[in-house]
N, C-alpha and C positions, 0 to 999 in steps of 0.2 A: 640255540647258539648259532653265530654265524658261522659260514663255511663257504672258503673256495672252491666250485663245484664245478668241474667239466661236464657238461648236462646233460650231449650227444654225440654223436660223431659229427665229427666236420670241421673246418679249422674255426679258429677260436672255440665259439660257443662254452663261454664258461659266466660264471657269473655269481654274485653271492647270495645264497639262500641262506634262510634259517631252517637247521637239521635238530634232530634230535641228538639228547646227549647220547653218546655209546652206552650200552650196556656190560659190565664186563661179566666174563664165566668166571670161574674157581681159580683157574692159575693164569690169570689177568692181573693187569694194575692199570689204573687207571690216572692216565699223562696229563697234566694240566702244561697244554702248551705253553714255554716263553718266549721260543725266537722259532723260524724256520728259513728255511734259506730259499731261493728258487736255484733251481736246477736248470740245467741243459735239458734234461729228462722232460721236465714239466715245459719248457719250450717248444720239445719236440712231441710234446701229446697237444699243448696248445695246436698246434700245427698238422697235427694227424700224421707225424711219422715215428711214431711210437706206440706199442700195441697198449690198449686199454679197456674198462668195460664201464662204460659212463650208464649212470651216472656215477660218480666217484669224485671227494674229495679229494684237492690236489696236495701234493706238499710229501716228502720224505725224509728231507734235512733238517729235524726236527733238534730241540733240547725241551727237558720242563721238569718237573716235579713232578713225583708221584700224591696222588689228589686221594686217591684210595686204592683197596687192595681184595682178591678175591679170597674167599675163606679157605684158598690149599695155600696160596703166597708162603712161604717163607724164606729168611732169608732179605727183604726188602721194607720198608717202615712209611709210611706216611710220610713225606717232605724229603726223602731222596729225592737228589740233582741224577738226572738219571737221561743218555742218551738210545738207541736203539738199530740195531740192525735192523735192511730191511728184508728181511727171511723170509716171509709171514707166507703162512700156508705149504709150508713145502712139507711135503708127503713123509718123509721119513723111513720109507719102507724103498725107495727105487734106486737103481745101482749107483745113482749120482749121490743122492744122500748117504747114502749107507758106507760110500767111500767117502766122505766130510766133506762134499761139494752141495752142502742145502742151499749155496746161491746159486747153483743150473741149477733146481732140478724142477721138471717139466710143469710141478703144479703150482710153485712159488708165484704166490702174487703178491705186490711190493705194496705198501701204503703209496699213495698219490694218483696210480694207476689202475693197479690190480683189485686191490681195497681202498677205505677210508681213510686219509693220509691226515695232513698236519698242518694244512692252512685252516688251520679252526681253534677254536677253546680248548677242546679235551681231546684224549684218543686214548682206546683201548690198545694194549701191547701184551706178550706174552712174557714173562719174567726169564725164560732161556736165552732170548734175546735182548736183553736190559747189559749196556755196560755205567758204572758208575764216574762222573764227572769229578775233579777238583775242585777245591773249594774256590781255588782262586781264581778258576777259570770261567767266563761271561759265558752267560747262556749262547750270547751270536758268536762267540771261538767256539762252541761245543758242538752247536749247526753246524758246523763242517768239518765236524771231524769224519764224517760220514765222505766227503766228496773227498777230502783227503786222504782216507782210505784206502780206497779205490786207488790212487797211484801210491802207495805202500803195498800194497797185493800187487799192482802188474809189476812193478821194478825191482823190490825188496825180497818179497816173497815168494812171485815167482820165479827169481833169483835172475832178472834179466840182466842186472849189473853186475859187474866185479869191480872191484878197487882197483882206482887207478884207470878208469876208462875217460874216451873221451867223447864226449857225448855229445850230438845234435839237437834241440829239441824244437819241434814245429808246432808252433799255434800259443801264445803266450796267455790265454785267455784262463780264466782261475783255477783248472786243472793244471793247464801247464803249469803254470807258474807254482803250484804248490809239487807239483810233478819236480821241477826242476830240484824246491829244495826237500826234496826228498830224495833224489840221487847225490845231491849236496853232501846229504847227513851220510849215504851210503859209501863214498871215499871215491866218488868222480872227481877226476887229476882236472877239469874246465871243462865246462858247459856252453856250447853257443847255442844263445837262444833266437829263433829266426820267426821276427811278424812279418805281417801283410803289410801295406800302406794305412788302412782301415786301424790299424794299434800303433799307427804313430799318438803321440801323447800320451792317454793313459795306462794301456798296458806298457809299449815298449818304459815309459818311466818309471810304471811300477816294478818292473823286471831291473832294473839298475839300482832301486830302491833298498829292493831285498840282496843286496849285491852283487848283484851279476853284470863284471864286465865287456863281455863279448855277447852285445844284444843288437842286432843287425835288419833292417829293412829290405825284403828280398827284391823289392823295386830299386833300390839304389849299390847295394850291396849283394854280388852272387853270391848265393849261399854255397855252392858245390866250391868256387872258387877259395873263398874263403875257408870252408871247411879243409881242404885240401892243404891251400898256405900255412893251416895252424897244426898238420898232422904229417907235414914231409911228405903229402903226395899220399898218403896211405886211405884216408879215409875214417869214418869215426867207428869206433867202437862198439856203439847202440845210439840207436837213430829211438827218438821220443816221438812218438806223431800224435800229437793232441790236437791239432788242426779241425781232423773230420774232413778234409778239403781236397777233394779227388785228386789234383795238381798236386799236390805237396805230398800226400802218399802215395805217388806215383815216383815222387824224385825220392824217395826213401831209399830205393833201391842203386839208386846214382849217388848218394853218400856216406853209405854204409863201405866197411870195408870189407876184403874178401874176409871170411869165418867170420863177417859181424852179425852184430842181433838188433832188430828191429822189435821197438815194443808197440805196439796198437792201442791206445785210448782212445781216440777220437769217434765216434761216431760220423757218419755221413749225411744223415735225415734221409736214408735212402737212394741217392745218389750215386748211378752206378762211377768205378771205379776200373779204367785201363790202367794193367800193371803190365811192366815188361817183364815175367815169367820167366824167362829165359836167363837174363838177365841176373835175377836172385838164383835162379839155378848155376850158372857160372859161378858165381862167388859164393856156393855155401853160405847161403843167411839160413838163420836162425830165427826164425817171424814168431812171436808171443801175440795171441790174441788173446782178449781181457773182456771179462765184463763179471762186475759185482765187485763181494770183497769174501775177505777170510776173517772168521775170530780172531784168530791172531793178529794181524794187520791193525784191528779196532784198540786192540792193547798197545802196540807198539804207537800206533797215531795218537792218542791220550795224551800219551807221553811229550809225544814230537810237537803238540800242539802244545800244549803247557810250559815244556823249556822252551818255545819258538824256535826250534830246528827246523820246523815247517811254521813260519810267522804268518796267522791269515788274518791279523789286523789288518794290513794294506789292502788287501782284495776287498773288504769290505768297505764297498763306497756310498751305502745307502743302511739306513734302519728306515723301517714304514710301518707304519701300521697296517693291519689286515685290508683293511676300507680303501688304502689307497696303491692296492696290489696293481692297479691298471698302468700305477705311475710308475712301479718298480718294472713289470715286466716290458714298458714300450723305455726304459733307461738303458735296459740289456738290450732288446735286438737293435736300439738305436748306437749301441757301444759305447754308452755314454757313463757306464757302470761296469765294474767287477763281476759286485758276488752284493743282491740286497739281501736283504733279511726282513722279512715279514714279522710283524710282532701281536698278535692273535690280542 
């Protein structure tokens, strides 16, 4: 079968071979892929600033049917719509697991990176990790329930929001943008959502799309300025930084208000970051840093995806097929694309 395959270390070096089907063990099932999403993740392993152990099939924002089943399965059937957390391999035994954190803990290694991910035909999964799709919902909505997750666990779950706040969010790019409405659905009183130059057109109008009126251009528009105009001086609430973008999580701490909370998504690709320290110490911030997701989160996101409280038709600006993954991923770094989906 064919597969997207990171080969070696070094940027890019990826490329499509033909791999073997997986094999699965006893409490396996085995994924016949139908959509997968690319990630930021897989941008940043293209790239080499994301740990990996090549070779490795890329891909983690998977949906598909279950193709077959290991002879412990129960509980799961032949032709379940079936998504996945990416847990995979995490030890079970170390202090991070055993307090319900199997997304740290030390030995978890993700499909796309760690193991054999989901730009290909088939994939082996563990059945602990299997959550079940709606009928009514498209294999490419089901791809990203996974990304949308991820901000349901840093905002929702790890309770960075309260009702009624007023929120900043930096970087409008398909996190944010699902990030927003997901503080949306959580009872934020207005959201300013604040691009670069670089998301004039299709982010910043996708961000208006999905209703959000106060969407601003920080080359034309201050954002601190602004923020301030819309808060009586005060400052916001919780600052969203999906950016990744040294500059704009640096001003996090210039927009937040005194006792405010700052949530962390963004990745940097390694890029170090000057922060005024002193600063977030003056004003009691509240810093939430993130990475993965929760059970729970994947239950509630289902949901959020299915009623469109989190709507990620819009984001999705490309389907492709596997074969022409080169064209998807030079749409994204050219920002000429959301969120594509690869279709094995």
């Amino acid at each position: 079968m064919l597969a997207l395959v990171k080969t070696k270390k070094g940027k890019d070096a990826m490329e499509l071979r033909d791999v073997p089907e997986p094999v699965i063990a006893d409490d396996e099932v085995l994924i016949e892929v139908k959509a997968a999403g690319i990630c930021g993740t897989d941008m940043h392993v293209k790239h080499d600033t994301f740990p990996y152990w090549p070779p490795v099939t890329m891909g983690h924002e998977f949906a598909g049917v279950i193709a077959d089943r290991g002879g412990a399965v129960t509980g799961w059937e032949i032709g379940d719509r079936v998504i996945g957390e990416p847990h995979t391999l995490h030890c079970g035994q170390c202090y991070l697991c055993r307090r319900g954190y199997i997304q740290n803990c030390a030995d978890k290694r993700s499909p796309g990176w760690g193991i054999d991910g989901a730009f290909t035909k088939y994939l082996k999964y563990p059945t602990k990790l299997l959550h079940r799709i709606p009928d009514g919902m498209t294999f490419s909505q089901a791809a990203l329930v996974e990304p949308a997750a991820n901000t349901v666990t840093d905002i929702i779950e790890r309770k960075a929001i309260e009702a009624g706040d007023f929120i900043v969010l930096l970087g409008p790019g398909p996190i944010g943008l699902m990030a927003a409405q997901a503080a949306r659905t959580a009872g934020a009183r207005e959201i300013l959502i604040v691009g670069a130059p670089a998301d004039q057109g299709l982010r910043l109008d996708t961000a208006r799309q999905l209703g959000f009126d106060n969407v601003i251009d920080f080359s034309k528009t201050n954002p601190l300025e602004k923020c301030l105009e819309m808060t009586a001086g005060i400052g916001a609430d919780l600052v969203i930084e999906c950016s990744g973008a040294p500059p704009a999580i640096a001003q996090t701490f210039e927009l937040v208000r005194k006792w405010g909370r700052i949530c962390a998504i963004g990745l940097t690709g390694k890029k170090p970051v000057q922060l005024d320290w002193d600063a977030a110490m003056t004003k009691n911030v509240t810093l939430f840093f993130n990475m993965s997701t929760t059970y729970a989160s994947w239950e509630k996101t289902i949901w959020m995806v299915a009623q469109k409280k989190i709507d990620v038709d819009p984001l999705i600006t490309q389907e492709l097929p596997l074969k022409e993954w080169e064209q998807g991923f030079a749409a994204l770094e050219n920002m000429e694309a959301l969120k594509v989906v690869l279709i094995p």
